[in-house]
C-alpha positions as CSV (number, residue, x, y, z in Angstrom):
1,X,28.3,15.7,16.8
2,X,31.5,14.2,15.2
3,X,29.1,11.6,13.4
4,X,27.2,14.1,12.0
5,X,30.0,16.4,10.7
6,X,31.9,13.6,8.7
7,X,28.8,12.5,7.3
8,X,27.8,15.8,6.5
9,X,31.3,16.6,4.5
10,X,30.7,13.1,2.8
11,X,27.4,14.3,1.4
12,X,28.5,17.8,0.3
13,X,31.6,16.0,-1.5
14,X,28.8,14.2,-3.5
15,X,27.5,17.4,-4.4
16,X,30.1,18.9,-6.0
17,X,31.2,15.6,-7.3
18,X,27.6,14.9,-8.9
19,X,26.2,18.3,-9.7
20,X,28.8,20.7,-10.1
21,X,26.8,23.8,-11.1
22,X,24.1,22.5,-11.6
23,X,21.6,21.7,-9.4
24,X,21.1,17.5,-9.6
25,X,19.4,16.1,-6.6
26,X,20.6,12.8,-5.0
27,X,18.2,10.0,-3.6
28,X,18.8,7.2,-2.3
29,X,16.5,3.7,-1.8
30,X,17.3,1.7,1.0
31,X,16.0,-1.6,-0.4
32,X,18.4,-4.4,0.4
33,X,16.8,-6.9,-1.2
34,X,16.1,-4.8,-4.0
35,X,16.4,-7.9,-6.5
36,X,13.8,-10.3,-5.5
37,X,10.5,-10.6,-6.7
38,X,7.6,-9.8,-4.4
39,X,5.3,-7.1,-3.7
40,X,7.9,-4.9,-1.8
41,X,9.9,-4.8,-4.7
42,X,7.1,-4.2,-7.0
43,X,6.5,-0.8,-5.1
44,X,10.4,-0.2,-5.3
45,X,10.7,-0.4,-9.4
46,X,7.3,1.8,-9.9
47,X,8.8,4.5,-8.0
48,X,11.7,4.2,-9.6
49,X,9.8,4.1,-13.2
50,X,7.9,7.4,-11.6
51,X,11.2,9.4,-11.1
52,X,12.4,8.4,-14.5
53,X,9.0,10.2,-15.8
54,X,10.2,13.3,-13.7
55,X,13.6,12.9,-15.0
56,X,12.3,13.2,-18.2
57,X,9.7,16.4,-17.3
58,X,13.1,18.2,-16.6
59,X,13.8,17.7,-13.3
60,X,17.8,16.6,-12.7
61,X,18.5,13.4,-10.4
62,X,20.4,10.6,-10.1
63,X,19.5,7.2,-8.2
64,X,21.3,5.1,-5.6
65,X,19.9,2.0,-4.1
66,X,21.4,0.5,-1.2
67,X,21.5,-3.6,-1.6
68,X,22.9,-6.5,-0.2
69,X,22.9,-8.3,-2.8
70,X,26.8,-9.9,-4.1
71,X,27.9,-7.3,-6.7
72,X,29.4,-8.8,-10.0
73,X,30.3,-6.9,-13.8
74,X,26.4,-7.4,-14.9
75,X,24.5,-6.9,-11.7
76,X,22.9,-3.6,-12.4
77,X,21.7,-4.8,-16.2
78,X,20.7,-7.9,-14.7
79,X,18.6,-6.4,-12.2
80,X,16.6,-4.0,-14.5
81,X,16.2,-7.3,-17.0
82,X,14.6,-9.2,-14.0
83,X,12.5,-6.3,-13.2
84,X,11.0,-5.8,-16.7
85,X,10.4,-9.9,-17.1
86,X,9.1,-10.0,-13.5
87,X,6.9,-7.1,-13.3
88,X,6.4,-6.0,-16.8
89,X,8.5,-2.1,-15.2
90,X,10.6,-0.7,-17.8
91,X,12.8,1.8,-16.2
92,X,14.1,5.0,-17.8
93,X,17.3,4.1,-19.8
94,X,18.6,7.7,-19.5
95,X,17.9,8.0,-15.6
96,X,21.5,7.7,-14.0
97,X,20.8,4.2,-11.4
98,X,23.5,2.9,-9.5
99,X,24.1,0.2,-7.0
100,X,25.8,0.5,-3.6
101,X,26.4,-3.0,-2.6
102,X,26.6,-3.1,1.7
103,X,27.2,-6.4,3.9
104,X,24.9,-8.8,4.1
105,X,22.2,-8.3,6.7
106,X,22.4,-10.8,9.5
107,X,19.3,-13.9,9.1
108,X,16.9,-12.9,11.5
109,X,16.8,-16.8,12.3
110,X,20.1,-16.1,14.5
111,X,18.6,-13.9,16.9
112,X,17.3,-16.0,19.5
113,X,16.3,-13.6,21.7
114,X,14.8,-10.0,21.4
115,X,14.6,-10.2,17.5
116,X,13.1,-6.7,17.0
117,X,15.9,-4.8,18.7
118,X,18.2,-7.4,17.4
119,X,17.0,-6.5,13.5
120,X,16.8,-3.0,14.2
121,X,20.7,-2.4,15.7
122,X,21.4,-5.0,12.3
123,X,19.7,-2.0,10.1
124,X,21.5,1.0,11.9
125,X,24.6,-0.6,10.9
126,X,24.1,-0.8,7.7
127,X,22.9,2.4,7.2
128,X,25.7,3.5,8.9
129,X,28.0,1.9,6.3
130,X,25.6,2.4,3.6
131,X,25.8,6.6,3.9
132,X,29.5,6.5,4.3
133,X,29.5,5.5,0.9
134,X,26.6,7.4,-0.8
135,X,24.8,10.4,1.2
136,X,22.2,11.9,-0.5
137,X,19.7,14.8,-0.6
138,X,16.5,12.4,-0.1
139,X,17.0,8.8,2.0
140,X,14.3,6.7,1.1
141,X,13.1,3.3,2.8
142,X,10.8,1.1,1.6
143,X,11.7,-1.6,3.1
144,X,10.4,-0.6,7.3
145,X,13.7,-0.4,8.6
146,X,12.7,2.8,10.8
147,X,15.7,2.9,12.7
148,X,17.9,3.9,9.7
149,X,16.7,6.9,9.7
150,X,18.8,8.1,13.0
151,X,22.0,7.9,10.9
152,X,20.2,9.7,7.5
153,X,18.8,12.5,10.0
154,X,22.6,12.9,11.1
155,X,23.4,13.1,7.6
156,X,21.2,15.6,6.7
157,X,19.0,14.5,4.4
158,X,15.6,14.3,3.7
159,X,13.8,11.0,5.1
160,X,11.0,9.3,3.2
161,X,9.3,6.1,4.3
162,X,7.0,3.9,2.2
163,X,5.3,1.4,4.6
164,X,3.9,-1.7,4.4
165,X,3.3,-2.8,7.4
166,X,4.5,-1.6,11.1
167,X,7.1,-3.5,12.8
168,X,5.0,-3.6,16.1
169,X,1.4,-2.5,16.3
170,X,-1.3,-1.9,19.0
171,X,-2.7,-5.8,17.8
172,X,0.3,-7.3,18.6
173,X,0.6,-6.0,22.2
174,X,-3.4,-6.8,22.4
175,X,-2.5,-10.5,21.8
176,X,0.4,-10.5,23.9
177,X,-2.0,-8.8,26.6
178,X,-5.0,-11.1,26.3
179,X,-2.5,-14.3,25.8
180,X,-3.6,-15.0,22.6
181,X,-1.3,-17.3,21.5
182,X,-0.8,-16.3,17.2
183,X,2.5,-17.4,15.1
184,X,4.8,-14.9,16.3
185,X,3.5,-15.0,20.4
186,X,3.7,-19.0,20.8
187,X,1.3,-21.0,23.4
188,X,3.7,-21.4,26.3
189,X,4.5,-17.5,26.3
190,X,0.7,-16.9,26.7
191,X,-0.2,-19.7,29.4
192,X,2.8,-18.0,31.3
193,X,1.9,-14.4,33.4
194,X,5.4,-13.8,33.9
195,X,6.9,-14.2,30.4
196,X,3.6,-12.3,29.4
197,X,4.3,-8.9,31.3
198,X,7.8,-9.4,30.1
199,X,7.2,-9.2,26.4
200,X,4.7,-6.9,26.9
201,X,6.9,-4.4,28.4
202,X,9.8,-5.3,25.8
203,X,7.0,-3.8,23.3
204,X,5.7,-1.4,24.4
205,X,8.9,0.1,25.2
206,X,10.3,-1.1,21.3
207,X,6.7,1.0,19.9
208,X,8.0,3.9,21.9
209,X,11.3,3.9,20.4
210,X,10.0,3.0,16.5
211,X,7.7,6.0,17.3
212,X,10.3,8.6,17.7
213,X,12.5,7.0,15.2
214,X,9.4,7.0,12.7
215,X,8.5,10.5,13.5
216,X,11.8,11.9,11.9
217,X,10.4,11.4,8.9
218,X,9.5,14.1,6.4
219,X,7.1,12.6,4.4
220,X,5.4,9.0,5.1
221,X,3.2,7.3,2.2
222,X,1.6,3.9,4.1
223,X,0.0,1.5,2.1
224,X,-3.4,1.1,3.4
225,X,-6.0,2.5,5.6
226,X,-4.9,0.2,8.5
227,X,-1.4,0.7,8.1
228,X,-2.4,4.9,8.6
229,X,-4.4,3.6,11.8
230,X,-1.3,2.4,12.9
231,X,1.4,4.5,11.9
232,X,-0.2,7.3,12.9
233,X,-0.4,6.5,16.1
234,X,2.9,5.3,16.5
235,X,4.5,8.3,14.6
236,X,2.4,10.7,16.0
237,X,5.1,13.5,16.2
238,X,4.8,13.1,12.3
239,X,0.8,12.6,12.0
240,X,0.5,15.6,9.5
241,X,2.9,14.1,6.9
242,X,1.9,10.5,6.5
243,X,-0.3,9.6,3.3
244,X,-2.0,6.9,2.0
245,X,-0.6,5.6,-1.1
246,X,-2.3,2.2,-2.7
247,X,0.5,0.1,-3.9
248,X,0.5,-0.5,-7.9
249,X,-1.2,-3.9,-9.0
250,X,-1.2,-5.1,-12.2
251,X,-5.1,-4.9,-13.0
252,X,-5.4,-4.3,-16.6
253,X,-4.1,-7.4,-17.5
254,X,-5.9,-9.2,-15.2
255,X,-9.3,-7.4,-15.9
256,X,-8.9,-8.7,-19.8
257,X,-9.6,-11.8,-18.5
258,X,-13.2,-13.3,-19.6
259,X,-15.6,-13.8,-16.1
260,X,-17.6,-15.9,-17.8
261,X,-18.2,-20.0,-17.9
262,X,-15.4,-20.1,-14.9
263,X,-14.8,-23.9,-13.3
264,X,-15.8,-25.2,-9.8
265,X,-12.8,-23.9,-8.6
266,X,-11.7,-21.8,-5.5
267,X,-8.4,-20.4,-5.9
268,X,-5.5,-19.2,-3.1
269,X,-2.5,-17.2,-3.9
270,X,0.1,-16.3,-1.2
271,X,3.5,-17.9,-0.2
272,X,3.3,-20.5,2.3
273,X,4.2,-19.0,5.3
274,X,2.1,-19.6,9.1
275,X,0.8,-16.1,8.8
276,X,-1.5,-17.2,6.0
277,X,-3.4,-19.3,8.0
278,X,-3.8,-21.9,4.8
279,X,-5.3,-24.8,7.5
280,X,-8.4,-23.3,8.2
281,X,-8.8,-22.6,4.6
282,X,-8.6,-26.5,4.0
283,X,-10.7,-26.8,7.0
284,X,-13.2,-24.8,5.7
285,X,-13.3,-26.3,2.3
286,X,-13.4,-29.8,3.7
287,X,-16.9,-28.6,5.6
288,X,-18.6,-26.8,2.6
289,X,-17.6,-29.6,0.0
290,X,-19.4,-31.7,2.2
291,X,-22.9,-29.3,2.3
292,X,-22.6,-29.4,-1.8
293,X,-21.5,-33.0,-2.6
294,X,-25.5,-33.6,-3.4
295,X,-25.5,-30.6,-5.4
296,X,-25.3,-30.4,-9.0
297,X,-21.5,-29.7,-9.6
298,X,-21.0,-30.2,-6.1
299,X,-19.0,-33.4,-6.7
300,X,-16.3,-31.1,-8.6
301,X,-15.5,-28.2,-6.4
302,X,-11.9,-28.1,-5.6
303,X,-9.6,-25.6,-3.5
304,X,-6.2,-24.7,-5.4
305,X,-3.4,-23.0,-3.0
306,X,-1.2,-21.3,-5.2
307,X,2.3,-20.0,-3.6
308,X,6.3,-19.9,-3.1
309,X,8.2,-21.9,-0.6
310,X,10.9,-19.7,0.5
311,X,12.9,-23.0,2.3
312,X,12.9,-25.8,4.3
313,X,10.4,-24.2,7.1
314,X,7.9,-23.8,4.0
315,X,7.9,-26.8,2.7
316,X,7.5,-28.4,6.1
317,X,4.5,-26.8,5.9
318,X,3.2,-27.3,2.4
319,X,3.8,-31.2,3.8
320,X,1.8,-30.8,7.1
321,X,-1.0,-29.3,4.8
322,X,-1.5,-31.8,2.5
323,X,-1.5,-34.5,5.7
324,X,-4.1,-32.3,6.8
325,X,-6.3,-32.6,3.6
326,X,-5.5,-36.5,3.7
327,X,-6.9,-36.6,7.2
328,X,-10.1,-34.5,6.3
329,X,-10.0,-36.9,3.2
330,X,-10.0,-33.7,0.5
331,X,-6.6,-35.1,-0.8
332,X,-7.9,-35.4,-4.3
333,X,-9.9,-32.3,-3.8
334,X,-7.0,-29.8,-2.9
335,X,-4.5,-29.0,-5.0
336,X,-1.1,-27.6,-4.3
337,X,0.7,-25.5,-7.0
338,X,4.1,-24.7,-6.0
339,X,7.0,-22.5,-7.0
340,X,5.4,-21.7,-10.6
341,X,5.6,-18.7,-13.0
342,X,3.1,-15.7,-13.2
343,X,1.8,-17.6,-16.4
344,X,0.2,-20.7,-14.8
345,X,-1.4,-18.5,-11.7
346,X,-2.6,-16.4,-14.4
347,X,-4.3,-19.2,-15.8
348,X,-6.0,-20.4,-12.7
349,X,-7.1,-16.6,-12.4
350,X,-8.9,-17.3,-15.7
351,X,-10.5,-20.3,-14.7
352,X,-11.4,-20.3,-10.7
353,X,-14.8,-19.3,-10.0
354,X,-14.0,-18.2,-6.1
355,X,-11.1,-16.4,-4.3
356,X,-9.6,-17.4,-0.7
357,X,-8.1,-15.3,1.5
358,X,-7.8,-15.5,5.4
359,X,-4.8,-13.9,6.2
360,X,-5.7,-11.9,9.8
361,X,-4.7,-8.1,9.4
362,X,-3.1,-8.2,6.5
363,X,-1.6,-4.7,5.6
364,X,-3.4,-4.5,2.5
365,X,-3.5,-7.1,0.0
366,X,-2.4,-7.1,-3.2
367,X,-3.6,-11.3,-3.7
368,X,-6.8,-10.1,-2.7
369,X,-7.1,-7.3,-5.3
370,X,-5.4,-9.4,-8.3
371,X,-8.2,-12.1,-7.4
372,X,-11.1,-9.6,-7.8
373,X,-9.2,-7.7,-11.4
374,X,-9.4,-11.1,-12.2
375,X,-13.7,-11.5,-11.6
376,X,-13.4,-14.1,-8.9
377,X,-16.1,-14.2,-6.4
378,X,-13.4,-13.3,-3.2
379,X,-13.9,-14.2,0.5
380,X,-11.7,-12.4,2.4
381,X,-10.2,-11.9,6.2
382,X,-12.3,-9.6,7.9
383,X,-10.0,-7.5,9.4
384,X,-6.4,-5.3,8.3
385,X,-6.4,-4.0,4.7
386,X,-9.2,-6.1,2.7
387,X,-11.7,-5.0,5.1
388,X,-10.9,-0.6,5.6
389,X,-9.9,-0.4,1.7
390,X,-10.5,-3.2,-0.6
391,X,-13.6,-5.8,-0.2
392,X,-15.8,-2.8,-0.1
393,X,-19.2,-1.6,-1.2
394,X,-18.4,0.4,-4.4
395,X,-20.4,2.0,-7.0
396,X,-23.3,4.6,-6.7
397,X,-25.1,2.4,-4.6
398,X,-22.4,1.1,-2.6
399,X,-23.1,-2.8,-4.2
400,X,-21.0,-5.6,-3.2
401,X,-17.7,-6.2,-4.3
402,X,-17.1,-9.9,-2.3
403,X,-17.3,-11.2,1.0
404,X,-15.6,-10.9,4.7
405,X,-15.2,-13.9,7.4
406,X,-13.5,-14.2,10.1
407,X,-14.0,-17.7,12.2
408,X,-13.9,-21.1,10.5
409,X,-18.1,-20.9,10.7
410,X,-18.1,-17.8,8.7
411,X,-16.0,-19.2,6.2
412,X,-17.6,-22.2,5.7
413,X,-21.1,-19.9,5.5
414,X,-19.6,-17.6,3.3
415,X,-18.0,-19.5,0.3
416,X,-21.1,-21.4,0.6
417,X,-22.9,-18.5,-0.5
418,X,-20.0,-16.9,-2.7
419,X,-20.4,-21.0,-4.6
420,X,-24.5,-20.7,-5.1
421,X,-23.7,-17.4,-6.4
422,X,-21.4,-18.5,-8.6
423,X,-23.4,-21.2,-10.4
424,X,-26.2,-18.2,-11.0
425,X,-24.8,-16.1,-13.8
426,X,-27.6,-13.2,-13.7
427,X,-26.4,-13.0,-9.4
428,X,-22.9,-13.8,-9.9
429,X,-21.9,-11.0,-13.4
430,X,-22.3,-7.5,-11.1
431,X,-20.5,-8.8,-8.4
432,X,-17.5,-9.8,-10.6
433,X,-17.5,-6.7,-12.7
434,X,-18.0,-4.8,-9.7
435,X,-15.0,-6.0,-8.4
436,X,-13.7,-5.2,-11.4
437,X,-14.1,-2.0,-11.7
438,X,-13.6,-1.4,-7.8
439,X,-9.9,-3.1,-8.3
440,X,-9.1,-0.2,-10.5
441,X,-8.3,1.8,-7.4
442,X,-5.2,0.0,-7.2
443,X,-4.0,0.3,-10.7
444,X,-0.1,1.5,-11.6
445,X,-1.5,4.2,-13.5
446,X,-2.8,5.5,-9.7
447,X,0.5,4.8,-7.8
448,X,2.3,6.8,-10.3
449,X,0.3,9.6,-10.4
450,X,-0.2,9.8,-6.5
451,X,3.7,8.9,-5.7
452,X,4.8,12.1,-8.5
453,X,2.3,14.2,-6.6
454,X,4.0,13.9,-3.5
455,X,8.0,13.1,-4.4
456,X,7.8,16.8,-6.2
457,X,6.8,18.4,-3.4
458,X,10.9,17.7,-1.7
459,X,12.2,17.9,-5.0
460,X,11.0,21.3,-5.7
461,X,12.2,22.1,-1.7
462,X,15.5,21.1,-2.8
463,X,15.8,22.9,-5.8
């Protein structure tokens, strides 16, 4: 109770500090990371960019985002440079944004044991410091730190949640209960019953808690139609108010490209991290360049990988992947592009013929959309958010817009198809415009309008 009184004085000094009689509303992102440059962030800046348009409809606000990033004299101009370079977002000039630097968050590497709970007390923390120093009308996180929102429900604001993914879903504790060894659940926790019914119960009990903490939300936008699945389920208290909100991707660009005369190339994008799964996509490739070598062109085909190496750990594994193709003997035939700007992936996305993904339940899949703007031919995991919302049928007719797989087989099947196909111009052209068109689902224009939509409906509370 004493918590929730000093916070409470905190955020009513803000409002007469900020609004005095007028009636200027306060949110707050809780993004610590909020300089890097990946999809997360991209979701971040467009909502930001949409507020500025409300801003500008009339509508009086001012912007915090919570980061722990090092603050210096130029950070916030620096920031809103990167942001315009990186992802082409040019925010409101006249929109008041400030920065509330907080500690920096513990690397999840040091928690050796229970890492969820770990993570999660790490978050409450900062939120704790983070709304001493700025409490708002409207808390906002878009980063799935759920149990933040305990301290912003003591300090009486508004909770939003954008989320990407779940931190623990009803897959994971399937694995864990079918001892499926995967990259997070290693092989000797599954050969062991003990360790098993041990984890299993640390989750289910974690999904209990993330489920109350998630339901104290008063409005939820999830990314996907897998993530809703889930969320839903877990947040049930707060079912009615969860929505699905695409995030943007930059199609227009991308759909200028010509689909036309593309090379014998099939093209991955998509950091190099185990989750990825890029060594059964060299498996695969290995198998079907050996069912075309007689065919004409055959000799030619070659799989690109395309991605960011976030440290040591990744490059390990860039380096066990290309052993891999030198064992399978495809060292000439796959190609590694590492660490590069937009501009060169942009022009592999002008020039490969074929997309790879195989990524199991991934939470949407923004690579996966980019590569069909783009008129590639995609193969994609059959499962998470390229199966419920994006490789779908899609015109009048419900046509095809790519292809699902699964198991090595299926892969090897399937971009043997997706590579005939390819080569026949008068099979291939609908698919790729198809896709085309189908990607335009995901557009910014869409995020914009869908995110305004909803955001006005607290403003207008609040007013």
């Amino acid at each position: 109770m004493l918590i929730k009184i000093k916070l409470k004085r905190k955020r009513n000094n803000y409002k007469r500090k900020f609004r005095g009689n007028h009636r200027k509303k306060l949110l707050a992102f809780f993004h610590p990371h909020c300089s890097a440059g990946g999809g997360g962030e991209r979701v971040l800046w467009k909502a930001i960019q949409a507020l500025g348009e409300i801003y500008n409809d009339g509508i009086d606000m001012e912007i915090a985002i919570y980061t722990c990033d090092d603050h210096h004299d130029t950070y916030a101009s620096d920031v809103l440079k990167k942001v315009e370079k990186s992802f082409s977002i040019k925010v409101e000039s006249k929109l008041p944004i400030q920065f509330i630097h907080l500690p920096k968050k513990k690397d999840p590497s040091t928690f050796k044991r229970f890492t969820l709970v770990a993570e999660s007390i790490d978050t409450i923390q900062l939120a704790w410091y983070a709304l001493n120093q700025y409490t708002p009308d409207i808390f906002i996180d878009t980063t799935g730190c759920a149990f933040t929102f305990l301290i912003a429900k003591l300090a009486g604001c508004k909770i939003v949640a954008y989320v990407h993914y779940p931190t623990v879903s009803t897959d994971m504790l399937r694995l864990v209960w079918e001892k499926r060894p995967s990259y997070n659940h290693g092989a000797n926790l599954s050969q062991s019953s003990i360790a098993t019914n041990i984890k299993l119960c640390y989750y289910c009990l974690f999904a209990i808690l993330y489920g109350l903490t998630g339901s104290l939300c008063d409005m939820v936008m999830v990314n996907s139609t897998w993530t809703y699945s889930h969320i839903s389920y877990l947040w049930r208290l707060a079912k009615n108010r969860i929505h699905v909100v695409f995030p943007p991707c930059n199609t227009d660009s991308l759909q200028k490209l010509n689909v036309n005369n593309r090379e014998d190339l099939i093209l991955s994008i998509g950091q190099f991290r185990p989750e990825k799964d890029h060594s059964l996509q060299i498996r695969s490739f290995a198998k079907v360049k050996e069912l075309v070598m007689g065919l004409p062109g055959g000799k030619d085909l070659k799989l690109v990988l395309v991605g960011s190496c976030r440290g040591k750990e990744d490059e390990e594994r860039v380096l066990h992947l290309s052993k891999l193709a030198e064992s399978l003997h495809m060292e000439n035939d796959v190609v590694f592009v590492l660490n590069q700007p937009f501009s060169v992936l942009q022009d592999y996305f002008s020039r490969a013929s074929i997309g790879l993904h195989t990524m199991w339940n991934e939470h949407f899949g923004i690579g996966v959309v980019e590569m069909m703007a783009a008129g590639l031919i995609t193969v994609a995991h059959n499962s998470g958010g390229p199966k419920s919302d994006i490789v779908v049928p899609f015109g009048p007719e419900g046509q095809r817009t790519g292809f699902l797989a699964s198991t090595e087989s299926q892969y090897v099947e399937t971009l043997y198809d997706a590579w005939m196909i390819g080569r026949d111009k008068e099979k291939s052209l609908p698919i790729r415009l198809r896709a085309q068109q189908s990607s335009m689902r995901f557009s910014d224009d869409v995020f914009l309008s869908t995110f305004k939509s909803l955001i006005l409906k607290l403003l207008i509370e609040k007013a």
